[in-house]
C-alpha positions as CSV (number, residue, x, y, z in Angstrom):
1,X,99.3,21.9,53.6
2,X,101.5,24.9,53.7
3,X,102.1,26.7,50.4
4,X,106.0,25.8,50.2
5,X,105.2,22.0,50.8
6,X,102.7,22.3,47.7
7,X,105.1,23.5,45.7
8,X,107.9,21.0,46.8
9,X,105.1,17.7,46.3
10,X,104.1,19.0,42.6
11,X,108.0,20.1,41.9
12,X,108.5,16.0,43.1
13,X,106.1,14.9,41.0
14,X,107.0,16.6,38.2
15,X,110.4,15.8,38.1
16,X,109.7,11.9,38.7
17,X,107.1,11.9,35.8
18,X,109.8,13.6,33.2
19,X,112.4,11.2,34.3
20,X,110.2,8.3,33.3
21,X,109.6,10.1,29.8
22,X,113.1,10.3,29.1
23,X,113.4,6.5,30.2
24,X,111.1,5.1,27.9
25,X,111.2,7.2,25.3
26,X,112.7,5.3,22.0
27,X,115.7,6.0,20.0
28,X,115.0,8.6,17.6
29,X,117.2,8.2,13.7
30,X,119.6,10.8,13.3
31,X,119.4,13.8,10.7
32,X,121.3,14.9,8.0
33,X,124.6,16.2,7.9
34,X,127.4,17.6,5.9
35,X,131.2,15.6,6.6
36,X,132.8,19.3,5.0
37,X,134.2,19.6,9.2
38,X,134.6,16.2,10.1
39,X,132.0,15.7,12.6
40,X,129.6,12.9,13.0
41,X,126.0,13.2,11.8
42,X,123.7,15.3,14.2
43,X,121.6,13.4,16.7
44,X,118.4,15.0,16.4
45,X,116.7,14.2,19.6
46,X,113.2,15.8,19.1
47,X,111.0,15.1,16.0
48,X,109.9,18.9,17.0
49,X,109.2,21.7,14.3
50,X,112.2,24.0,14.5
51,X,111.6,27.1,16.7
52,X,112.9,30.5,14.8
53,X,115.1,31.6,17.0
54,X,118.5,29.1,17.9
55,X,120.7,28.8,21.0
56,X,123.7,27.4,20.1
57,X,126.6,25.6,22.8
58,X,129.9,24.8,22.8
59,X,131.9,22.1,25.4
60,X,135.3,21.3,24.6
61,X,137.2,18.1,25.6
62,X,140.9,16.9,25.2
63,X,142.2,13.2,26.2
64,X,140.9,10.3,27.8
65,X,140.7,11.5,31.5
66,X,137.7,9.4,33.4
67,X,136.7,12.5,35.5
68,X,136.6,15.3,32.5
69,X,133.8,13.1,31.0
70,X,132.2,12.3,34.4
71,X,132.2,16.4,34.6
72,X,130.8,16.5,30.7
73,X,128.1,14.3,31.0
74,X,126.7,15.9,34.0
75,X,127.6,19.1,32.4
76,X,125.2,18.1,29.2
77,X,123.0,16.6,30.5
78,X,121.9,19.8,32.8
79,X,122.1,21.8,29.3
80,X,119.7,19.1,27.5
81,X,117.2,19.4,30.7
82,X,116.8,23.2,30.6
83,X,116.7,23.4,26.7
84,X,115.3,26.8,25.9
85,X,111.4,26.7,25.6
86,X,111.4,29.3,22.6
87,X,114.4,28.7,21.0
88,X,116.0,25.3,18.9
89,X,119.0,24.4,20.8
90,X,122.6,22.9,18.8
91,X,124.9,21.7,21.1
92,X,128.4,22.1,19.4
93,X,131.0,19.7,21.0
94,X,134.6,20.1,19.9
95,X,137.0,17.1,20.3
96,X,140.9,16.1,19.8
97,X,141.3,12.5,18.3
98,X,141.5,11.1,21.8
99,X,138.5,12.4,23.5
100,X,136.7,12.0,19.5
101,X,136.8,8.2,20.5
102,X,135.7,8.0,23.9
103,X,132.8,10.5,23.2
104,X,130.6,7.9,21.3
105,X,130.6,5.6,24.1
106,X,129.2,8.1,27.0
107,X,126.8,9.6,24.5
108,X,125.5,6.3,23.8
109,X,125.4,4.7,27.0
110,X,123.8,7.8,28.6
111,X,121.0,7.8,25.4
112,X,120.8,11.7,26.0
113,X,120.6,10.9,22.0
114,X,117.0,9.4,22.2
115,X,115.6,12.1,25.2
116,X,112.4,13.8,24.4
117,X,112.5,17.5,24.1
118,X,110.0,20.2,23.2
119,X,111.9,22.0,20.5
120,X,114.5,20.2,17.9
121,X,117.8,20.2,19.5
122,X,120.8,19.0,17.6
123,X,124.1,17.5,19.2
124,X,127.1,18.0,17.0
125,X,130.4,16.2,17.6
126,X,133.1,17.2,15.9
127,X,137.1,15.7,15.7
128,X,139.2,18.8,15.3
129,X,142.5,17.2,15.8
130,X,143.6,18.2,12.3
131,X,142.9,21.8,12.9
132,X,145.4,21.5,16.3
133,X,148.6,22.8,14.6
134,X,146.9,25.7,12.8
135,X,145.3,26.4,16.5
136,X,149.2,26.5,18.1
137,X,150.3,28.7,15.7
138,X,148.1,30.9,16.4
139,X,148.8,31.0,19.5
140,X,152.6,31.3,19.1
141,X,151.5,34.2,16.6
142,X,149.0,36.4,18.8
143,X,151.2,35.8,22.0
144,X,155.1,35.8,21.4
145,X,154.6,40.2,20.7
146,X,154.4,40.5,24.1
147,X,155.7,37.1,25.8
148,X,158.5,35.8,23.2
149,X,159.4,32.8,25.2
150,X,155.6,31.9,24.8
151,X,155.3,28.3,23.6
152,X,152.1,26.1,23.2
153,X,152.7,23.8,25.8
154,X,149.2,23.7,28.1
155,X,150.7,23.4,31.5
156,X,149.4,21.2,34.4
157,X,146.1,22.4,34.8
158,X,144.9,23.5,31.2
159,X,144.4,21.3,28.0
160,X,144.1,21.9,24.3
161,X,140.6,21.9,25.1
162,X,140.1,24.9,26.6
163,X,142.0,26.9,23.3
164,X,139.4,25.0,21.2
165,X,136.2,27.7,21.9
166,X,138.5,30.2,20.2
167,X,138.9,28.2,16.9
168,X,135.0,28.1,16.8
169,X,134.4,29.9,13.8
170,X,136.6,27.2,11.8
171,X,134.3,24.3,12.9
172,X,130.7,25.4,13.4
173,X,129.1,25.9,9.5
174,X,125.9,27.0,11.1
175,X,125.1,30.6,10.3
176,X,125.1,31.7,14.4
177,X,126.1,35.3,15.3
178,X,126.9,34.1,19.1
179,X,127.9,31.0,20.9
180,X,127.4,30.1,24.5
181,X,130.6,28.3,25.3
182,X,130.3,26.2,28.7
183,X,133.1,24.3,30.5
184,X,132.6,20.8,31.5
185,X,132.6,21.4,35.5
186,X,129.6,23.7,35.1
187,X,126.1,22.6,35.3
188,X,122.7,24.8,34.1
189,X,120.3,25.5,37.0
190,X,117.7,27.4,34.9
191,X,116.0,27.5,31.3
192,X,119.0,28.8,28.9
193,X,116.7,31.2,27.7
194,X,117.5,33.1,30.3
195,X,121.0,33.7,29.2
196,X,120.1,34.0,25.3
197,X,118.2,36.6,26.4
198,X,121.0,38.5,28.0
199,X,123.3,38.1,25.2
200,X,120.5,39.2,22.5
201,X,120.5,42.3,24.3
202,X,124.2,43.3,22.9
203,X,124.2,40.4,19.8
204,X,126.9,42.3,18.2
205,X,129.4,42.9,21.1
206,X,132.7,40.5,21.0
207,X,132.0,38.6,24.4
208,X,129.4,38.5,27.2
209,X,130.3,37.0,30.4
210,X,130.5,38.0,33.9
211,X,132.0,41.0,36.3
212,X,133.9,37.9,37.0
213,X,135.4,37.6,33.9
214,X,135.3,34.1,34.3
215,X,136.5,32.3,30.7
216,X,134.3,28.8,31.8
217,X,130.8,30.1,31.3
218,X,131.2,32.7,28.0
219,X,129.2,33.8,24.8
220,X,131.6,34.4,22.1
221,X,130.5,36.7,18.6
222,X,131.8,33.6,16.7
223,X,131.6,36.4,13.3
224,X,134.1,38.5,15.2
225,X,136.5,35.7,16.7
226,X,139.5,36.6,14.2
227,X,139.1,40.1,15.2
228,X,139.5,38.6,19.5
229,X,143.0,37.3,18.4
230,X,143.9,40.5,17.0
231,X,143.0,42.7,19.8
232,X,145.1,40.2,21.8
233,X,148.1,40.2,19.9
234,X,148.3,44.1,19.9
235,X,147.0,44.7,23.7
236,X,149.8,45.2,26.0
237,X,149.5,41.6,27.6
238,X,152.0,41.4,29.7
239,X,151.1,44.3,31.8
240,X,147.0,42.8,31.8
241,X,148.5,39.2,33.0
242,X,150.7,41.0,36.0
243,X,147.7,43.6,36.7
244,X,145.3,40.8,37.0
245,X,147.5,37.6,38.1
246,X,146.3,36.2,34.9
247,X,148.2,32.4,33.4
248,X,149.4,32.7,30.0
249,X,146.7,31.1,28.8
250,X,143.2,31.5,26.4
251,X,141.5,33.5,28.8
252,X,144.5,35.8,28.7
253,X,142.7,36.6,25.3
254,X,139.5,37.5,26.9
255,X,141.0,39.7,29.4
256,X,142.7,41.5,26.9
257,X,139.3,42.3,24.9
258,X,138.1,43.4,28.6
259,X,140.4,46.1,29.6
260,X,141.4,47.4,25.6
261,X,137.8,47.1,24.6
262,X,135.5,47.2,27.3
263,X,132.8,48.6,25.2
264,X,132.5,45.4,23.2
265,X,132.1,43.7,26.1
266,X,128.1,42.8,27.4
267,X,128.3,41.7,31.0
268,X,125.8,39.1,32.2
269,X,124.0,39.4,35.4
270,X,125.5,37.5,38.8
271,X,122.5,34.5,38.5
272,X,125.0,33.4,35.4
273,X,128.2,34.3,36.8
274,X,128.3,32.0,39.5
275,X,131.8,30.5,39.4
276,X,133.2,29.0,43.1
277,X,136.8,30.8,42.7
278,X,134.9,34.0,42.3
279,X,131.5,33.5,45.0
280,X,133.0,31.5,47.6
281,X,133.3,34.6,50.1
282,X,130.3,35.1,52.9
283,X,129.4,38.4,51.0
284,X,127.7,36.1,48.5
285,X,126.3,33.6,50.7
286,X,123.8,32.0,51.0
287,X,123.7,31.4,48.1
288,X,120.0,30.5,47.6
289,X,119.1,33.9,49.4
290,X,121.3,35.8,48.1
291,X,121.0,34.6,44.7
292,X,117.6,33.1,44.6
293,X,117.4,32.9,40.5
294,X,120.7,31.5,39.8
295,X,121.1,30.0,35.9
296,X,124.7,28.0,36.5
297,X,127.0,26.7,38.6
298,X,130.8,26.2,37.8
299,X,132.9,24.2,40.0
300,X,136.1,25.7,39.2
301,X,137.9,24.3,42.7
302,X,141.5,26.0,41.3
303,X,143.1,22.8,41.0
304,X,146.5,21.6,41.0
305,X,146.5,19.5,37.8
306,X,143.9,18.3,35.3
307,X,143.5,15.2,37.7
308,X,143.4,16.7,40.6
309,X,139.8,16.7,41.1
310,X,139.8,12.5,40.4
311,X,142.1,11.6,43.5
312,X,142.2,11.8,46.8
313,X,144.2,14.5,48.5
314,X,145.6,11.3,51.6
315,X,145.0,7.5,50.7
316,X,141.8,6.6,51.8
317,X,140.4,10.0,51.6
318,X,137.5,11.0,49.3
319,X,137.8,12.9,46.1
320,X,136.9,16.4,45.4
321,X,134.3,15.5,43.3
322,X,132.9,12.3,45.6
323,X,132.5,15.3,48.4
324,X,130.7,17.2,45.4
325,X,128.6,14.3,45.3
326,X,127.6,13.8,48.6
327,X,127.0,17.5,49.3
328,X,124.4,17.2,46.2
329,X,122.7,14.3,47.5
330,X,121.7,15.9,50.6
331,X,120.8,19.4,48.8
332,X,118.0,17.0,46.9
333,X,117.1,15.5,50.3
334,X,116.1,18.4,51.7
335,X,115.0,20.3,48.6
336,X,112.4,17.1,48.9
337,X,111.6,16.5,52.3
């Protein structure tokens, strides 16, 4: 049997055998917790003896749209399945009132609570709906300077959400120096410690993302985050968003810490920078050659609204994320074959 095909047989065994475990593994109690945020208690899905060194991640979500959870769960579900192997891993998950109240339902319908890991890993859920109008002020604050007719409506194709990973430091009451913030329409493709790695290269700097700079798939200095919104509020913003096309929007903020501060920026390497808007060209492709090692995937399609992605673009037509689907499926048929 060829080398390759070896590989591929024990790579299909393997997988099978640790989808089972997660299966029939039972529900595991859940730890202790502190209500000073509001956020539920922490499941704690491994019985594990804490690793010294912690990854912690943040998803966001605002409302009750169907697809944005479809997206989370796969999103989390990739991040639970490439836990770090030397590191505990928190997962931070920030929610407005609406999205507070749909969240126990996929968490416990999925029972990514009761999986089986090999260090402790902790998910945090967290209502923040009450910290919402200290968030728009801010907002107003840092970006009327430069834009006066700025208001805190979202727009079409953003939510509250996405604000929510600068507000951070006002939920999280772990002592964590940097926070791996992920959107819900990426997916991990490799261990995370790969990327904790990266980041405690530079632990210091304000942000580490991509050449990209590519707001979905971030690591934020969560000590430092007061300090983001004041470099944004006295950067010259309005010439960064016309220089760079760039909404009025959060990652406006990150842009502006880019080009004023550049130095307190660490840039990740392209294997966790892989976001469609920005890789889609042939100079990148393909993608499995080119970018054998590759740590994430985010789908960022550029859509037209927040739904967008959920229906059909003619009746009868499949969705965006159906076609996402079926392109998957038959990347696991031949990965397998």
């Amino acid at each position: 049997m060829p080398l390759r095909a070896k590989w591929i047989a024990l790579a299909s065994v393997c997988v099978l055998s640790f989808w089972n475990t997660i299966l029939q593994v039972p529900s595991l109690p859940l730890g202790d917790h502190s209500n000073s945020f509001d956020h539920a208690p922490p499941a704690v899905t491994s019985v594990s003896a804490t690793a010294d060194e912690q990854l912690h991640i943040a998803l966001a979500l605002a409302g009750r749209e169907p697809g944005v959870f479809d997206e989370f769960e796969a999103a989390l579900k990739s991040v639970l399945l490439n836990a770090p192997f030397e590191r505990s891993l928190f997962v931070h998950i920030f929610a407005d009132s609406n999205a507070y109240k749909v969240l126990d339902g996929v968490l416990n319908r999925t029972q990514v609570t009761s999986w089986e890991t090999r260090n402790q890993v902790e998910i945090h859920v967290y209502d923040v709906q009450h910290h919402i109008k200290s968030l728009e002020a801010q907002m107003l604050e840092t970006f009327r300077p430069s834009f006066p007719n700025f208001t805190d409506a979202y727009g079409t194709t953003q939510t509250i959400g996405t604000w929510l990973r600068l507000y951070a430091h006002r939920f999280i009451e772990h002592d964590a120096e940097n926070l791996l913030y992920i959107d819900t329409d990426c997916v991990i493709m490799a261990n995370l410690d790969g990327i904790a790695d990266y980041i405690e290269q530079r632990p210091s700097a304000l942000i580490h993302w991509g050449e990209s700079m590519t707001a979905g798939f971030i690591g934020l200095n969560i000590r430092r985050m007061e300090e983001m919104w004041t470099i944004a509020r006295e950067a010259p913003m309005k010439e960064i968003a016309t220089r760079f096309k760039q909404d009025l929007d959060d990652q406006l903020v990150f842009r502006a810490i880019n080009v004023t501060r550049p130095r307190e920026v660490n840039v990740i390497p392209i294997e966790w920078d892989m976001h469609v808007t920005a890789r889609w060209t042939s100079r990148y492709r393909p993608f499995d050659v080119k970018t054998p090692n590759v740590g994430m995937l985010h789908f960022n399609g550029g859509s037209a609204s927040k739904t967008a992605y959920f229906k059909p673009a003619v009746s009868g037509a499949k969705t965006w994320m159906e076609k996402f689907d079926f392109i998957t499926q038959q990347i696991r048929r031949d990965a397998f074959m």
